[in-house]
C-alpha positions in Angstrom: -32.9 -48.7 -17.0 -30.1 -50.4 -15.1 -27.7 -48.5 -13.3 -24.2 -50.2 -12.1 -23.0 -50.1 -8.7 -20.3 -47.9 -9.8 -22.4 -45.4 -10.8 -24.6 -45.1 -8.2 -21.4 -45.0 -6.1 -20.3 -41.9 -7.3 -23.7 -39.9 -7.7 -23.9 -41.1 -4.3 -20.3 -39.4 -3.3 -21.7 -36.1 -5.3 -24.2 -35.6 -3.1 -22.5 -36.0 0.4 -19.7 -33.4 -1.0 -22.5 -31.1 -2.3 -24.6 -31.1 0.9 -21.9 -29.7 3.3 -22.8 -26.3 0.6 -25.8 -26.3 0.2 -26.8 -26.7 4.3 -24.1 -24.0 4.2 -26.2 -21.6 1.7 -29.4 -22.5 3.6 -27.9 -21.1 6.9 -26.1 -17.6 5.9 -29.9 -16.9 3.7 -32.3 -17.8 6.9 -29.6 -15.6 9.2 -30.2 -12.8 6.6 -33.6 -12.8 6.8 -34.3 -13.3 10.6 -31.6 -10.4 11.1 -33.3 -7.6 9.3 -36.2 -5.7 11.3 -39.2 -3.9 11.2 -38.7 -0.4 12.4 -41.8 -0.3 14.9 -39.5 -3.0 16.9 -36.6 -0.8 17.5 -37.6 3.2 17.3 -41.5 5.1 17.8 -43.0 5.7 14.7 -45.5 8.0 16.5 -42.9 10.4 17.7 -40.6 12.6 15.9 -36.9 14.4 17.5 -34.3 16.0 15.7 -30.4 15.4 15.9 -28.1 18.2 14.9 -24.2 18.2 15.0 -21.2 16.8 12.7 -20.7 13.7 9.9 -18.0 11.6 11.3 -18.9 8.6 9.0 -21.3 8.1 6.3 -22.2 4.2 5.4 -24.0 4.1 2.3 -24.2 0.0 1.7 -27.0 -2.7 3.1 -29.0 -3.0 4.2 -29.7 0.6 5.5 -28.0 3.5 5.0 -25.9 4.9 8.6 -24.9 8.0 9.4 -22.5 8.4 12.6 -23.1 12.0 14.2 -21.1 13.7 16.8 -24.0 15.9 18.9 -23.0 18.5 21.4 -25.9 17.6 23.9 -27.1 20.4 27.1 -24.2 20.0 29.0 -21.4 20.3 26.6 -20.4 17.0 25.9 -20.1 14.9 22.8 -22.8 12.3 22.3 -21.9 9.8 19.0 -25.5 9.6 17.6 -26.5 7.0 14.2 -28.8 7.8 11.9 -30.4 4.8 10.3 -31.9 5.2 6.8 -33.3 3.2 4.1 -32.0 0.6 2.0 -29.6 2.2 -0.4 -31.3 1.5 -3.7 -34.7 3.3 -2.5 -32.1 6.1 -1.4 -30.6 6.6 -4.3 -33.6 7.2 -6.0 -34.7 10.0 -3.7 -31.2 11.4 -4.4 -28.6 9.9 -2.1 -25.3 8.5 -3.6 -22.0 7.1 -1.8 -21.1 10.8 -1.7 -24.2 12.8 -0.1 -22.5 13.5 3.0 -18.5 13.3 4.5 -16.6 12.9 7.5 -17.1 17.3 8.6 -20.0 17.9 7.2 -22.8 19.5 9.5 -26.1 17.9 9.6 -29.7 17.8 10.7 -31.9 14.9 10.9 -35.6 14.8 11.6 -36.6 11.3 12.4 -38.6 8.8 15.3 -36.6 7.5 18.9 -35.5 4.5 19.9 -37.6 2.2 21.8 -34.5 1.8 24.3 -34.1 4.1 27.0 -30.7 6.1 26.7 -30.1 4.7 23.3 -28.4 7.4 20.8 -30.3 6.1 17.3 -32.7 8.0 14.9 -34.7 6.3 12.5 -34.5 9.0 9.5 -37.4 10.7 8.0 -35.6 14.0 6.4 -31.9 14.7 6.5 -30.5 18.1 6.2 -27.2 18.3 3.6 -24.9 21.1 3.8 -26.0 23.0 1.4 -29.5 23.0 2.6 -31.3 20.8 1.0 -33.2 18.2 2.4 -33.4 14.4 1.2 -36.2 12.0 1.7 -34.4 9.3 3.9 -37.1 6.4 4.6 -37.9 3.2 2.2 -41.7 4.4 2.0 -42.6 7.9 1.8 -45.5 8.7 4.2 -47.8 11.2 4.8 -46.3 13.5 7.7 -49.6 15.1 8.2 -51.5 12.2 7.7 -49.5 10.5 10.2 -49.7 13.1 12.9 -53.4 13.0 12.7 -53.5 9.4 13.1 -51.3 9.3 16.0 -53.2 12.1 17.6 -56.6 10.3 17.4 -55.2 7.2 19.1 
């Protein structure tokens, strides 16, 4: 097959406008993936607290769901504490929607600590809604008991 120079010219002109894009694509998808987390890196699996006080925001989008908490601590004052969930599509599943909880609403979160000293994040395992009831708020359900017995043998 012969090709002319014109041609190959202009396949040749597609390409360099094409690559800017596609180099473009390739960057946003790796700084996705190297972004996202294992939760072992950032809270304890192996220890459980709970987090008590009032919604001031409720974030239900990707990749995990937040909840902002104001928390009365010992002393009085106001600690701004977030709750981290699981992805919203696993959420929803167990129950969640973009209107579980609202800026008012009390709440109570069992979950594990942050790894960092002084740090005011939960990583969710249940959370309390006002009426009671409590959601599933992880990506994997585990076995609580399970769990403690594992931790308690190391």
């Amino acid at each position: 097959m012969v090709t002319s120079t014109k041609n190959r010219n202009a396949a040749d002109r597609a390409k360099r406008a094409y690559m800017p894009v596609l180099l473009a694509i390739a960057a946003l998808a790796a700084g996705t993936t190297v972004a996202h987390h294992a939760p072992s890196s950032v809270y304890i699996l192996s220890s459980e607290i709970e987090v008590e006080g009032t919604v001031t925001d409720f974030r239900y989008n990707n990749p995990h769901v937040r909840i902002f908490i104001d928390v009365v601590n010992a002393d009085g004052q106001v600690e701004n504490w977030i709750a981290e969930g699981g992805t919203p599509n696993v959420l929803l599943r167990n129950g969640w929607s973009p209107e579980t909880f609202k800026p008012g609403d009390p709440i109570h979160v069992i979950g594990h600590p942050p790894r960092e000293e002084g740090s005011r994040f939960i990583h969710m395992i249940d959370a309390t809604l006002p009426d009671g009831s409590v959601l599933y708020g992880e990506d994997v359900r585990i076995d609580r008991a399970a769990e403690r017995r594992r931790n308690r043998d190391r």
